[in-house]
C-alpha positions as CSV (number, residue, x, y, z in Angstrom):
1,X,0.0,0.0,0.0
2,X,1.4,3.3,-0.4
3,X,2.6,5.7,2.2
4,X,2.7,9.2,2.6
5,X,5.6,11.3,3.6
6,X,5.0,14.8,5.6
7,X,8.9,16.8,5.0
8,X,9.0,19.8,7.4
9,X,12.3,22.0,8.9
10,X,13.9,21.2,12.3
11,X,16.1,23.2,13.8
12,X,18.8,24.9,11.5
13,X,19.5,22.8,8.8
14,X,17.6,19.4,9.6
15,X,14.6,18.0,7.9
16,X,11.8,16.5,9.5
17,X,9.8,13.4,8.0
18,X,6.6,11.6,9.1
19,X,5.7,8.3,7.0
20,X,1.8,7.3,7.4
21,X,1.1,3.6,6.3
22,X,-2.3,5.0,4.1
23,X,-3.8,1.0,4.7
24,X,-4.1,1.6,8.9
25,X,-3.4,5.5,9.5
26,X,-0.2,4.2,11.6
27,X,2.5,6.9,11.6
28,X,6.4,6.8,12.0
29,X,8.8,9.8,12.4
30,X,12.3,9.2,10.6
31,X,14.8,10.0,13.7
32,X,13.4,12.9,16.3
33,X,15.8,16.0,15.5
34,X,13.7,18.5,17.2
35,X,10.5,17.1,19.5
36,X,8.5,20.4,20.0
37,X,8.1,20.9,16.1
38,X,7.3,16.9,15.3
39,X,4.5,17.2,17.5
40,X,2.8,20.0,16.3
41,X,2.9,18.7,12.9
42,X,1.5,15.3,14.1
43,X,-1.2,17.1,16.1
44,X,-1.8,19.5,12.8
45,X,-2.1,16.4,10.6
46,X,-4.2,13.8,13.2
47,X,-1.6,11.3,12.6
48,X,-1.4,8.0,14.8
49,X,2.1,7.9,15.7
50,X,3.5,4.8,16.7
51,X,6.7,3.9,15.6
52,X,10.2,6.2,16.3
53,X,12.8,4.8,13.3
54,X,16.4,6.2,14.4
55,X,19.2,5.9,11.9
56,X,22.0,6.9,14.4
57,X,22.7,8.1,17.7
58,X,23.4,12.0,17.2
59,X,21.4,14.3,19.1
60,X,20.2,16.1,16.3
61,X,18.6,12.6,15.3
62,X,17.7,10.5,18.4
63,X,17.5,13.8,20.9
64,X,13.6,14.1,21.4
65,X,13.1,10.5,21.4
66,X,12.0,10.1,25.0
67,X,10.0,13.3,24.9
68,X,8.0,12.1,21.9
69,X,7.6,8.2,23.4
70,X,6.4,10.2,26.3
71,X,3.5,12.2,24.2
72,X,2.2,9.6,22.1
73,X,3.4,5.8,23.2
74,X,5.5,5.2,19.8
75,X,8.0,2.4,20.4
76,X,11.7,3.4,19.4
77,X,13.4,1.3,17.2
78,X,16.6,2.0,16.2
79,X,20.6,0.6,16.0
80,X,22.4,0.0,19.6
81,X,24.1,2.9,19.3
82,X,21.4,5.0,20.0
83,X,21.7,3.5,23.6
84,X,24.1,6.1,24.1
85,X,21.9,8.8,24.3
86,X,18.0,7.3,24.4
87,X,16.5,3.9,25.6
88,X,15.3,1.8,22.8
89,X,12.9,-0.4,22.5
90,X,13.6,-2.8,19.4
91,X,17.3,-2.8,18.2
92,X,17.5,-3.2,14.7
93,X,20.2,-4.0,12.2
94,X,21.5,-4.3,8.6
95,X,18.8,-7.3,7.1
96,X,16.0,-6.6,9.3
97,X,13.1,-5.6,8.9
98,X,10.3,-2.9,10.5
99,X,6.8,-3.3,10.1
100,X,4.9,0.3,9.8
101,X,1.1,-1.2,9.3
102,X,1.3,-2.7,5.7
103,X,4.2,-1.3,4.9
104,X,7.3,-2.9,5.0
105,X,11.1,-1.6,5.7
106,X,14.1,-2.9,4.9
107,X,16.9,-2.0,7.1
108,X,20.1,-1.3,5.4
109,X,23.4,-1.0,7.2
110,X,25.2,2.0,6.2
111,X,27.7,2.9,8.7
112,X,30.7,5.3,8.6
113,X,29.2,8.5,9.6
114,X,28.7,6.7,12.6
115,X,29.7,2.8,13.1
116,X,26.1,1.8,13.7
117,X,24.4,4.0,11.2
118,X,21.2,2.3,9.4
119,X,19.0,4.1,6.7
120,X,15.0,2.6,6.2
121,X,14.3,1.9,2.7
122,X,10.4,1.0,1.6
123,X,11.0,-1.0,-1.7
124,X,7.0,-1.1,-2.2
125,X,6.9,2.8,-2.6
126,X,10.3,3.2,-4.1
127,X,11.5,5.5,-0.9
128,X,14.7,5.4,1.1
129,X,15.5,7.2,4.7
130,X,18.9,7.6,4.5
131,X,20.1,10.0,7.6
132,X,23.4,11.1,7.5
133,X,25.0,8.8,4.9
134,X,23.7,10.3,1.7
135,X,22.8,13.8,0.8
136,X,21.8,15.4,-2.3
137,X,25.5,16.0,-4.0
138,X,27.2,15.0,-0.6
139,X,27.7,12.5,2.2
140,X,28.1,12.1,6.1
141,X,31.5,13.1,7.7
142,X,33.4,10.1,8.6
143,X,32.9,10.7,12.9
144,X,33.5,7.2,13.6
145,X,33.6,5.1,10.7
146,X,36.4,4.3,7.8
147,X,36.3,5.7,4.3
148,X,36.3,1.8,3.3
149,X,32.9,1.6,5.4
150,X,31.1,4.7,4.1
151,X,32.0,3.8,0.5
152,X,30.5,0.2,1.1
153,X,27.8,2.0,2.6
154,X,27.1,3.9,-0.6
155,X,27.4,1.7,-2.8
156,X,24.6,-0.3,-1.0
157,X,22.2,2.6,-1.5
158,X,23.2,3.2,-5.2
159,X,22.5,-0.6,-5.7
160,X,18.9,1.0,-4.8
161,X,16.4,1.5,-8.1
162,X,17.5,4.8,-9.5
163,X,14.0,6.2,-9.0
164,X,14.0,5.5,-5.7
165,X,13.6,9.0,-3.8
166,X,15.6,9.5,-1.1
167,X,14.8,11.6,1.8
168,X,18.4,12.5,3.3
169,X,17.8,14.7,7.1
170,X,19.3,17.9,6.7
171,X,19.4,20.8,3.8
172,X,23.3,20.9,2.9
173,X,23.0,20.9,-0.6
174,X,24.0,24.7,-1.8
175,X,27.4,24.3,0.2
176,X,27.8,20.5,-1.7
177,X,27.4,22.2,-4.8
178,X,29.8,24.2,-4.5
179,X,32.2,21.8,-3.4
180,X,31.1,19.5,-6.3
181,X,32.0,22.4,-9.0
182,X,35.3,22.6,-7.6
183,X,36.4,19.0,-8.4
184,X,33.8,17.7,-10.9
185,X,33.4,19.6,-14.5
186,X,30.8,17.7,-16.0
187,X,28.1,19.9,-17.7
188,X,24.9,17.2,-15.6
189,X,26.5,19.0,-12.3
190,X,26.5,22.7,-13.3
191,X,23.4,22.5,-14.8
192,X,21.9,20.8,-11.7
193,X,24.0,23.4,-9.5
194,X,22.5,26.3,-11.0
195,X,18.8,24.7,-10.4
196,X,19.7,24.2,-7.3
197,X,21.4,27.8,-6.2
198,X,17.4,28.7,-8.2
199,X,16.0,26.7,-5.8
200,X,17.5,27.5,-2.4
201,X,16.8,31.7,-3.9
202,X,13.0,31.0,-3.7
203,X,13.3,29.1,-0.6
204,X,12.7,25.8,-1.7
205,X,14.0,22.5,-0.2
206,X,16.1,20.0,-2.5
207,X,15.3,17.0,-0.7
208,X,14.1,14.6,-1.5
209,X,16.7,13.6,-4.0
210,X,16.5,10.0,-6.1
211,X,19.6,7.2,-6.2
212,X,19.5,7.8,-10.3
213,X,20.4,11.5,-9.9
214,X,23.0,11.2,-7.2
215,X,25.4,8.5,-9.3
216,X,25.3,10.5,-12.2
217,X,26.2,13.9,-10.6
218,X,27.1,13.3,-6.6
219,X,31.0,13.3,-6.9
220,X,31.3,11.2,-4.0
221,X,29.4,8.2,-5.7
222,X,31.3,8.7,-9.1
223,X,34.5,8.5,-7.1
224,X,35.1,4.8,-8.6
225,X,36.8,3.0,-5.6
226,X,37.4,4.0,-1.5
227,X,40.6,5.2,-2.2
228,X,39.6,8.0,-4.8
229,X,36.8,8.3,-2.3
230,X,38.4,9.3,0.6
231,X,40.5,11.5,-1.4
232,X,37.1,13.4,-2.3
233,X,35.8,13.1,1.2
234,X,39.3,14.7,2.9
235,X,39.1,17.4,0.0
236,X,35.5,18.4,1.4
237,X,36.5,18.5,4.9
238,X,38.6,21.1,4.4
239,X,36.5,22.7,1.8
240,X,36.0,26.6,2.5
241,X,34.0,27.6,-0.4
């Protein structure tokens, strides 16, 4: 059955996303960046929230996870890692699976950002939770992980379906641009630079993104192999464009 996914702004730079199972009403909320603002849009929209789906520890993704289990009942599910900073009540890991209603996650390992790190991916609907591994033209810092695991990690999700859309949790893409000019000259990224600079004028998000339009243009997945990849990721870090 399909779902439908509610995107809204968290704090500075994060994205918000409810997923309703449209068969049963059930609701889940990808990670909990900021708790105040996911409850007012579930109270605004009526939805039935009862799962929490955490993709990795970091405060400004598992952070208002006991404040929301405390508001609506929703069971936190989520890697071990997120121990560290919030109870959980299902742990979860690369080859399970999560059950929203009817619909069906798949949960994909994709550590490196953080050792633990999962991403949610609905193959019925074609959509993909990704957290901090992927972004539109960009990826997670390596905080914990090796560039050997992050580039496994991504090549997992760009083994997706390239229509699969893929909602990544925080609105970086401007800054990746700019990066990605500086190393890639291919006339697919400029053109999609300049509809994205269009975009961010008006005030538009640029997620979701899909796994088709990240390998052709997202340097970091055309990188070919984890050593030119961690090449491109160290280049970034030090990026002051």
């Amino acid at each position: 059955m399909p779902v439908t996914v509610h995107q809204f702004p968290c704090l500075s730079d994060n994205y918000g996303f409810l997923v309703r199972d449209d068969e049963t009403g059930l609701a889940a909320c990808i990670d909990t960046p900021e708790a105040g603002a996911i409850l007012r849009e579930l109270d605004k929209l009526g939805w039935n929230l009862a799962l929490i789906l955490n993709t990795h520890w970091h405060p400004d993704h598992a952070g208002g996870n006991a404040e929301i289990k405390a508001a609506t009942g929703a069971q936190v599910v989520g890697p071990a890692e997120v121990t560290r900073i919030s109870p959980i009540d299902r742990e979860v890991k690369g080859g399970d699976e999560v059950l929203l209603g009817a619909t069906r996650f798949q949960v994909l390992e994709s550590g490196g950002h953080t050792l633990g790190h999962v991403a949610y991916y609905d193959a019925a609907d074609g959509v993909a939770f990704v957290g901090d591994t992927l972004f539109a033209l960009g990826c997670g810092r390596l905080f914990e992980g090796t560039a050997e695991q992050m580039w496994a990690s991504l090549q997992r999700l760009a083994a997706l379906p390239d229509d699969t859309r893929v909602y990544c949790a925080h609105e970086y893409t401007a800054s990746n641009a700019r990066f990605a000019l500086s190393v890639d000259a291919d006339p697919a990224l400029k053109a999609r630079a300049d509809a994205i600079f269009a975009a961010r004028e008006r005030g538009e998000p640029t997620v979701p993104t899909t796994i088709g339009l990240e390998k052709a243009t997202n340097p970091f997945l055309r990188a070919g192999n984890a050593e030119a990849f961690a090449a491109v990721r160290q280049a970034k870090d030090v990026f002051k464009g």
